[in-house]
C-alpha positions as CSV (number, residue, x, y, z in Angstrom):
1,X,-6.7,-11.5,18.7
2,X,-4.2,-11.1,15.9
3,X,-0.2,-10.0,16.4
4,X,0.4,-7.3,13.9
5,X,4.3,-6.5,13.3
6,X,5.3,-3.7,11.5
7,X,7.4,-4.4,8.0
8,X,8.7,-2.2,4.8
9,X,6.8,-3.3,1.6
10,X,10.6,-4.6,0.4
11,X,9.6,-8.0,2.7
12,X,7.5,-9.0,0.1
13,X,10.7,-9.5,-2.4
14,X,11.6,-12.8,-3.2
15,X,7.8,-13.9,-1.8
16,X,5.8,-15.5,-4.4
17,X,2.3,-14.2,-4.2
18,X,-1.1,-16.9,-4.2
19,X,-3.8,-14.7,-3.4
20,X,-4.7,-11.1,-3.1
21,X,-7.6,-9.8,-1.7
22,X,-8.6,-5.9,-1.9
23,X,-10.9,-4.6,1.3
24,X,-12.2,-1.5,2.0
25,X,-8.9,0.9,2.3
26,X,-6.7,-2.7,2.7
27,X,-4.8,-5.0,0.6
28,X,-4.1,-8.6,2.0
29,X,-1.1,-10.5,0.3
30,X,-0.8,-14.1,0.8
31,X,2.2,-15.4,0.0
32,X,4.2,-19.0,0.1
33,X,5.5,-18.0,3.0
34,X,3.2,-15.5,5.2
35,X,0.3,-13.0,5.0
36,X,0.0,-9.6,5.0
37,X,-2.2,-6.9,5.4
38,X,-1.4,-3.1,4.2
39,X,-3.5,-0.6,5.4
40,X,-3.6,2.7,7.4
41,X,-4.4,2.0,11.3
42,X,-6.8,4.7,11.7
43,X,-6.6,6.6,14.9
44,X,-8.7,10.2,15.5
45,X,-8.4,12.9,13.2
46,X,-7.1,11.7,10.0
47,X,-7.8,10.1,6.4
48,X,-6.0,7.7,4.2
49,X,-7.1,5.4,1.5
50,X,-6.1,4.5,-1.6
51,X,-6.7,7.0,-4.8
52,X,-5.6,4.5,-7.6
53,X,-4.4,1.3,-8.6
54,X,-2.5,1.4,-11.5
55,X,-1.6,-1.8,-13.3
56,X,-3.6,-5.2,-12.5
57,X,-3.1,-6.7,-8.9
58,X,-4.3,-10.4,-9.7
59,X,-1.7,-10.8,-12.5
60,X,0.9,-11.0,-9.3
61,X,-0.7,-14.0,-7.9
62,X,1.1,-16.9,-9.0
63,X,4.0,-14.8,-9.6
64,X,7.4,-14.2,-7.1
65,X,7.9,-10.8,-6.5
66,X,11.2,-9.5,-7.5
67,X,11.0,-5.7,-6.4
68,X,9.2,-4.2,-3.8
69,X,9.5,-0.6,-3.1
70,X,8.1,2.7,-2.1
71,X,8.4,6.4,-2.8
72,X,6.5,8.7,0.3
73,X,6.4,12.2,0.0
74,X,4.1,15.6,-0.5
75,X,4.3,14.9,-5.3
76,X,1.5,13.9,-6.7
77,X,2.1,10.4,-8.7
78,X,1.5,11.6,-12.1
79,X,-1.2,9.1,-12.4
80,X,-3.4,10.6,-9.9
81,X,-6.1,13.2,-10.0
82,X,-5.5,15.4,-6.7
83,X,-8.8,14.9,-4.2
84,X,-10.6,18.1,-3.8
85,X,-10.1,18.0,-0.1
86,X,-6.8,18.9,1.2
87,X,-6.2,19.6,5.1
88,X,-3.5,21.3,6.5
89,X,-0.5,17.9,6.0
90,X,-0.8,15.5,2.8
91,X,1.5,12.6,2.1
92,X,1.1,10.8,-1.3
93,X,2.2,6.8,-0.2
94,X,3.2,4.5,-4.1
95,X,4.0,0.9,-3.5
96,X,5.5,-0.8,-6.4
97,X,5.7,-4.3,-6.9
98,X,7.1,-5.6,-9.7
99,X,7.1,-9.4,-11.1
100,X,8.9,-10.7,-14.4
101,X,6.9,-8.4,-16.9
102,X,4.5,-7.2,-14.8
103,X,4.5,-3.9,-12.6
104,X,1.4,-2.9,-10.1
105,X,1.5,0.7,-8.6
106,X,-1.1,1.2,-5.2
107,X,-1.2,5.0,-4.3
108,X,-2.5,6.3,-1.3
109,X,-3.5,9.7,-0.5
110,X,-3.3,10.4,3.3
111,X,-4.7,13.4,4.9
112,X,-4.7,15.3,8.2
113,X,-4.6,18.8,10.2
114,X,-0.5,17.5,10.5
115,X,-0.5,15.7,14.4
116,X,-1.6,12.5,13.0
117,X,-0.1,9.7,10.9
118,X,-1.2,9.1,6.9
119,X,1.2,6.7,6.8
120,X,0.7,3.4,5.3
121,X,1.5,-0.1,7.3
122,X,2.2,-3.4,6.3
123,X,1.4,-5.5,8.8
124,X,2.7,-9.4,9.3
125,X,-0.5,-11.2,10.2
């Protein structure tokens, strides 16, 4: 059974990436130093996944991160086209990781009737 512990995308700063590997609704980083998994931990009653990639994810491997943040919040990323379902809570989730010349964007649209999380994890695997 794998050990999951919690982290802010920022962990990944200073980490230089040597593979990425893009599931269904996850993102796995390796790194020189540890792995990674983001992804929503599904529970009952809600829906988040990621509505676009903007920028190209492979062109980090190789590279060392030297930003990694996030903006959470109800704005849609200009980027994105809003989904045609909406339930009563929304939380638009954009990770940006940036590498010397290079800048990647993941967005996630999370969606629920507002008692569950659409929050986005990254998890130390």
């Amino acid at each position: 059974m794998n050990e999951y512990k919690y982290l802010d995308i920022s962990v990944l700063k200073g980490q230089r990436i040597v593979k990425i590997t893009k599931g269904n609704n996850l993102i796995r980083f390796d790194t020189d130093q540890h792995s990674y998994i983001m992804q929503h931990n599904q529970d009952c009653c809600e829906s988040v996944s990621i509505n676009k990639i903007v920028g190209d994810l492979q062109s980090l491997v190789g590279k060392k991160i030297i930003s990694a943040s996030d903006i959470v919040g109800t704005e849609k990323p200009a980027e994105c086209e809003t989904p045609e379902y909406h339930d009563e809570s929304f939380t638009w989730s954009t990770f940006i990781l940036k590498a010397k010349g290079i800048e990647v964007k993941i967005v996630w649209y999370g969606t629920s009737n507002g008692y569950y999380s659409e929050t986005v994890n990254i998890d130390q695997v």
